[in-house]
Backbone as JSON, one array per atom type, in Angstrom:
{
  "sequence": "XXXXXXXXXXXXXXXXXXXXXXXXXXXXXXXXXXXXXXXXXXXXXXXXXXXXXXXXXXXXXXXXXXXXXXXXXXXXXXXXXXXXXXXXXXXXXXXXXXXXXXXXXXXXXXXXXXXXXXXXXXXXX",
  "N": [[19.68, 137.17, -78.51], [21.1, 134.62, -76.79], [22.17, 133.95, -74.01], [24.82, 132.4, -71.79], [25.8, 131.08, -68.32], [28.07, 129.19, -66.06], [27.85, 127.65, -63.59], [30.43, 127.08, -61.05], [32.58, 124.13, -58.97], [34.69, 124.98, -56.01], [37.48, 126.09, -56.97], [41.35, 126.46, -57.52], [42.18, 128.74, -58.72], [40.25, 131.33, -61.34], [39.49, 129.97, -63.62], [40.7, 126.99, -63.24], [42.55, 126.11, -64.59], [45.57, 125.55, -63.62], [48.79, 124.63, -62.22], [49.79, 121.64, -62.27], [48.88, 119.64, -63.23], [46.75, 119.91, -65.19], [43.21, 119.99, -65.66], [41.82, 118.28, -68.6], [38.69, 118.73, -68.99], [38.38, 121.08, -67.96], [40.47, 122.29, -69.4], [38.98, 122.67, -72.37], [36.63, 123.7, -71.58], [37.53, 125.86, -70.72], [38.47, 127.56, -73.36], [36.24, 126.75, -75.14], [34.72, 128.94, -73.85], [36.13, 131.72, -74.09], [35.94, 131.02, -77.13], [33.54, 131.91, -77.53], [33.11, 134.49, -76.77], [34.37, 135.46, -77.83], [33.06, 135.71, -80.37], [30.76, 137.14, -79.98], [29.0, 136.15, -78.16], [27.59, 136.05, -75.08], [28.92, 135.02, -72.11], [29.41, 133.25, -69.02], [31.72, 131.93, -66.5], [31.28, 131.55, -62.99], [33.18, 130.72, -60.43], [33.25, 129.22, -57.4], [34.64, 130.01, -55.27], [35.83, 132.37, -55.69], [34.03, 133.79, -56.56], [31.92, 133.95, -54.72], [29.9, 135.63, -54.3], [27.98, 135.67, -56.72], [26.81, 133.06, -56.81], [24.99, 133.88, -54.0], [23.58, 135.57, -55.07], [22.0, 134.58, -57.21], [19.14, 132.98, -57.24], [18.16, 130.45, -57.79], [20.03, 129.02, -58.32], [21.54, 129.19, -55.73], [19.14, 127.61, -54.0], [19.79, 125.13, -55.34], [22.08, 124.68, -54.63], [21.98, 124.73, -51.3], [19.93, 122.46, -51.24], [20.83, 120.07, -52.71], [23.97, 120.03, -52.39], [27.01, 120.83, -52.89], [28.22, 118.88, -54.61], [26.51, 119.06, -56.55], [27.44, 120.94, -58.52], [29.51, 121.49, -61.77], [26.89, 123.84, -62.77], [24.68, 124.67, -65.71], [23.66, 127.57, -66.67], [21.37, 128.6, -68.93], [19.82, 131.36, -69.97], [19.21, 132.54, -67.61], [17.59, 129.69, -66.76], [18.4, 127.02, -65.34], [19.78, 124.4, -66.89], [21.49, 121.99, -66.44], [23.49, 119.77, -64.06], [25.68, 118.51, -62.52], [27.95, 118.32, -64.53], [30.34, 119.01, -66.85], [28.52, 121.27, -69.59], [28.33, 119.91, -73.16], [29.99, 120.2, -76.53], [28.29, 120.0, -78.25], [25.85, 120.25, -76.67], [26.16, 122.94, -76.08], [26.07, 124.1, -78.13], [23.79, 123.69, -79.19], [22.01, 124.88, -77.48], [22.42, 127.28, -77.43], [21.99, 128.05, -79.66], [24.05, 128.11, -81.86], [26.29, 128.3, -84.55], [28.84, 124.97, -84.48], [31.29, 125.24, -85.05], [32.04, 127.6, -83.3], [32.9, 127.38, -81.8], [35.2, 125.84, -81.24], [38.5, 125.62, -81.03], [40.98, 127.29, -82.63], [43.36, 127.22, -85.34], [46.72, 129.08, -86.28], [49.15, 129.69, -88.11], [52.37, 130.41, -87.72], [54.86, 133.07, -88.16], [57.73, 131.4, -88.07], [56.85, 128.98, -88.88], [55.63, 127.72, -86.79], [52.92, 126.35, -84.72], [50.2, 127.86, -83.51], [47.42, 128.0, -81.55], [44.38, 129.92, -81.0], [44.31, 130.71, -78.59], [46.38, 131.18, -77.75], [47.8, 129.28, -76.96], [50.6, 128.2, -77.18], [52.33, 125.59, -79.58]],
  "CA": [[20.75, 136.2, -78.37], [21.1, 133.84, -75.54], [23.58, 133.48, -72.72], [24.94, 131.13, -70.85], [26.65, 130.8, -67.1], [28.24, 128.4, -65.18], [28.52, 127.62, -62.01], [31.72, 126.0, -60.69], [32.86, 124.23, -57.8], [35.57, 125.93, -55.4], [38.88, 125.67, -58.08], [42.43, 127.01, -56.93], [42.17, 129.91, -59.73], [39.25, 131.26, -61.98], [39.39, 128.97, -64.6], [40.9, 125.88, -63.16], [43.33, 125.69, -65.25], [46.52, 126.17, -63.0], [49.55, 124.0, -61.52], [51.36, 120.83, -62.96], [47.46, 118.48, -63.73], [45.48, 120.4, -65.82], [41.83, 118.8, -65.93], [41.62, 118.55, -69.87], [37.97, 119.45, -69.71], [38.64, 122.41, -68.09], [40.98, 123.13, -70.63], [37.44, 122.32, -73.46], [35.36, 124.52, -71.01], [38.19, 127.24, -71.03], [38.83, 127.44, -74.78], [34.81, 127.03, -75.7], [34.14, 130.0, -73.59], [36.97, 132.27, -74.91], [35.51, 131.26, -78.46], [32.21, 131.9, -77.25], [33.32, 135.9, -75.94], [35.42, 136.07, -79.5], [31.77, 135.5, -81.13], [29.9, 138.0, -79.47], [28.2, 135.24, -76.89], [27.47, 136.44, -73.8], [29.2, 133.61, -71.08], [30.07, 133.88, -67.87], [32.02, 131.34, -65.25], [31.82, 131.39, -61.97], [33.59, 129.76, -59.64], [32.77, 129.5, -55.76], [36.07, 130.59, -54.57], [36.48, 133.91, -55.98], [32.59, 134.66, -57.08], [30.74, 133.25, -54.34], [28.46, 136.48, -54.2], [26.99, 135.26, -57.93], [25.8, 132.33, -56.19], [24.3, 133.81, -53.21], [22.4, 136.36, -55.8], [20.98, 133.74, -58.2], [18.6, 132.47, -55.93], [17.85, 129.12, -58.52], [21.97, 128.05, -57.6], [21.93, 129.24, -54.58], [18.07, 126.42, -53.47], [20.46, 124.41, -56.03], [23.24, 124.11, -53.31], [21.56, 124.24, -50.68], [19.33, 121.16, -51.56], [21.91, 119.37, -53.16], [25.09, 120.36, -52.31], [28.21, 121.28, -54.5], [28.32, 117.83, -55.79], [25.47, 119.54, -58.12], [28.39, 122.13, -59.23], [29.23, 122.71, -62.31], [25.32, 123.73, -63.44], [24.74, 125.36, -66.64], [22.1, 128.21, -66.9], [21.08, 129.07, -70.39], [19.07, 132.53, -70.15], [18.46, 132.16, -66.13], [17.18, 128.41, -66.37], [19.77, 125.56, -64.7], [19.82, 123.23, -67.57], [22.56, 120.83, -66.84], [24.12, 119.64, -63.2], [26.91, 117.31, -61.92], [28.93, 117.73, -65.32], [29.86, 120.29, -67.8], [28.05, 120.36, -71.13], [29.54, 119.03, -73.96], [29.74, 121.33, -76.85], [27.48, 119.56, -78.97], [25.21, 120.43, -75.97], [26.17, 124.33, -76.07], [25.9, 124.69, -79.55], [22.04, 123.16, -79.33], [20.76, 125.29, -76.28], [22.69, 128.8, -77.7], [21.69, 128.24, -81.46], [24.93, 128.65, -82.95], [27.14, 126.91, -85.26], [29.44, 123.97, -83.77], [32.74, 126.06, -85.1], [32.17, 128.8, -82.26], [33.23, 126.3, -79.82], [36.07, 125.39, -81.75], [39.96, 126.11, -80.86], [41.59, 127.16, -84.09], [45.34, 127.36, -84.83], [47.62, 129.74, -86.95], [50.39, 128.99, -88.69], [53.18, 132.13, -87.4], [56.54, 132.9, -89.31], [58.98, 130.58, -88.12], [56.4, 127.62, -89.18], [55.26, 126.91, -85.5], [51.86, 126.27, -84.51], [49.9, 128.43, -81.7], [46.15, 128.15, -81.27], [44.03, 131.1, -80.89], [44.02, 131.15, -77.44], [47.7, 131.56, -77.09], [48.91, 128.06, -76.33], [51.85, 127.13, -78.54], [53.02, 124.29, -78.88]],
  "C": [[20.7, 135.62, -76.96], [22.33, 133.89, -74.32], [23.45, 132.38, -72.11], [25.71, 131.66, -69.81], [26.86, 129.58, -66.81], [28.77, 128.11, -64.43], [29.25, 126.45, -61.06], [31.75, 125.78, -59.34], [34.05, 125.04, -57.27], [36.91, 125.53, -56.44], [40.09, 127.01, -57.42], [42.28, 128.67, -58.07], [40.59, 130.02, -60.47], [38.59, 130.33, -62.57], [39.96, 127.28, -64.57], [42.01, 125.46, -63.7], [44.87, 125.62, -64.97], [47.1, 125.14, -62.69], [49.52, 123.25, -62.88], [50.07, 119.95, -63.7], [46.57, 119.14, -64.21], [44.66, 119.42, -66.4], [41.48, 118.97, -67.33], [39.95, 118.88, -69.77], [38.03, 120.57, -69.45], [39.37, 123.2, -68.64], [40.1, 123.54, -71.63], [36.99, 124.0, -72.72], [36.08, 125.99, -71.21], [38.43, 127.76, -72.59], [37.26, 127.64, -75.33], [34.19, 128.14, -75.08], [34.8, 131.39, -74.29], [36.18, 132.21, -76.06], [34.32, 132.15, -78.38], [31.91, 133.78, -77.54], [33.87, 136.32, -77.41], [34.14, 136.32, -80.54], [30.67, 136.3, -80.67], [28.81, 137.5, -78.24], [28.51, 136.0, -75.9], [27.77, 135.27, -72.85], [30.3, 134.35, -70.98], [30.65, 132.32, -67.08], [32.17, 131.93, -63.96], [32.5, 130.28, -60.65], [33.25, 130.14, -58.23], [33.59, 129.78, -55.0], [36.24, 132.12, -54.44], [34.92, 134.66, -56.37], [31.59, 134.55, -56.25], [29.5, 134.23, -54.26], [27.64, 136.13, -55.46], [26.2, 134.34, -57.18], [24.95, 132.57, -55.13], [22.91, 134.9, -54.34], [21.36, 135.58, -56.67], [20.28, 132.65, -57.36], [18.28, 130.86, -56.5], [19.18, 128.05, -58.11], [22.32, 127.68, -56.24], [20.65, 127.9, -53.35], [18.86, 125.15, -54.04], [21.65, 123.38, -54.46], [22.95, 123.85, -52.35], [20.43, 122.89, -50.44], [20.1, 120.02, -51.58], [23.18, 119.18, -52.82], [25.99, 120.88, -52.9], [28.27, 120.19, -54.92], [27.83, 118.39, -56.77], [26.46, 120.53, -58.63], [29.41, 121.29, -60.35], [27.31, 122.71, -62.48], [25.25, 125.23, -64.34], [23.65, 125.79, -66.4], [22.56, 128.93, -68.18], [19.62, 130.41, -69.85], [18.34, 132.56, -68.49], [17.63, 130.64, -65.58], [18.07, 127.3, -66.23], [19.12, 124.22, -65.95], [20.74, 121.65, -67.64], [23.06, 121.11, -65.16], [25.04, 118.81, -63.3], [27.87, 117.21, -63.09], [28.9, 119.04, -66.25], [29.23, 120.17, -69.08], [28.87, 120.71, -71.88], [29.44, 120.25, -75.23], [28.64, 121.51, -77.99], [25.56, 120.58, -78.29], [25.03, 122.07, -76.02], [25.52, 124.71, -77.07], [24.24, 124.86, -79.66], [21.24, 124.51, -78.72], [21.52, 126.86, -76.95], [21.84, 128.89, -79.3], [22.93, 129.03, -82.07], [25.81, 127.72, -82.96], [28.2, 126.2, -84.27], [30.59, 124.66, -83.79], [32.91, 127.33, -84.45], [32.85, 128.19, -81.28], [34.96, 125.91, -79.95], [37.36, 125.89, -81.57], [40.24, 126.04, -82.48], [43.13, 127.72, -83.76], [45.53, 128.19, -85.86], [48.62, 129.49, -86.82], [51.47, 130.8, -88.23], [54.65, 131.44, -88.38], [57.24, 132.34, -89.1], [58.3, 129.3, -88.32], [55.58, 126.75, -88.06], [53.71, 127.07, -85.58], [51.63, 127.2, -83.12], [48.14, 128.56, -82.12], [45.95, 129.65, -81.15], [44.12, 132.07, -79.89], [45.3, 131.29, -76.92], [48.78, 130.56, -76.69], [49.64, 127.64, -76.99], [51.87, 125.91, -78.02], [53.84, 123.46, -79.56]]
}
């Protein structure tokens, strides 16, 4: 089976997802990894705030940044090879490079007893 990482720029929390402007893809990116972990996928984020020792260990991120800069952040590595910079991939894109179906990626909802809706991942609404 394959893995994936990816490596974020500096974000106020893990996942980005924090305060009053949540960046809807980092809502996507948070939600398709969750599925990912629910599916037995192996994926990891890091971010450069709170992980920066991943990046100084993966020496491919770390010639990455230093070359480039963090503009090049996020960059996806599929099985230790940087397949994707300057953007996150899409999930069309995940699905391709992991080999698995498109509905791993997928937020799903449940219906609970008083009729309300709440996704999988906990977010009513």
């Amino acid at each position: 089976m394959k893995t994936m990482s990816i490596y974020e720029p500096a974000m106020c929390c893990e996942t980005g997802i924090c305060g009053v402007g949540v960046d809807p893809e980092l809502l996507r990116i948070s939600t398709v990894f969750n599925n990912l972990q629910k599916n037995g996928i192996t994926a990891a984020r890091f971010n450069l705030n709170s992980a920066p020792q991943a990046f100084i260990n993966n020496t491919d991120i770390n010639k990455l940044i230093m070359g480039d800069g963090v503009e090049s952040l996020p960059a996806t590595v599929i099985d230790g090879k940087i397949v994707k910079t300057k953007a996150y991939p899409t999930n069309e894109e995940i699905a391709a490079w992991l080999e698995i179906p498109a509905s791993y990626l997928e937020a799903t909802e449940t219906k609970k007893a008083d009729g309300g809706c709440c996704c999988s991942e906990g977010c009513c609404q």
